[in-house]
C-alpha positions, 0 to 999 in steps of 0.5 A, spaced: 500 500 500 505 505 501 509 503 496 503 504 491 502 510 494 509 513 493 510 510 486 503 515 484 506 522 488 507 526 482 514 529 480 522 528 482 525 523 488 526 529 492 519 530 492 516 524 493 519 524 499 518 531 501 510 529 500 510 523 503 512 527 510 507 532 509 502 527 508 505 522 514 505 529 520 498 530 517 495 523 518 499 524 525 496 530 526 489 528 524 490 522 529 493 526 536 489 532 535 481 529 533 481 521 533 485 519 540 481 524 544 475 522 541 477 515 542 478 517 549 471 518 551 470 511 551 473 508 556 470 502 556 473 500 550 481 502 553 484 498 557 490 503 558 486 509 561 484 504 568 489 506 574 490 501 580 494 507 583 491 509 590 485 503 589 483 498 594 
């Protein structure tokens, strides 16, 4: 699939590469600023939210 991707990016090597890591922060920044935050608010379905740290 990622190489698909890359073989499709118009223009020169240096380019591609240069599309590719704005293509890749944009997906990271999709990710950190929108869908884990709302993937958050459903904690039952996330293990790594629950604390023991001061429980019984």
């Amino acid at each position: 699939m990622y190489a698909w991707i890359f073989r499709n990016l118009p223009g020169p090597l240096w380019m591609r590469i240069l599309t590719a890591l704005v293509l890749i922060a944009g997906v990271v920044l999709l990710l950190m600023n929108y869908v884990f935050p709302w993937f958050s608010e459903f904690s039952f379905l996330n293990p790594l939210t629950d604390s023991t740290i001061g429980g019984s």
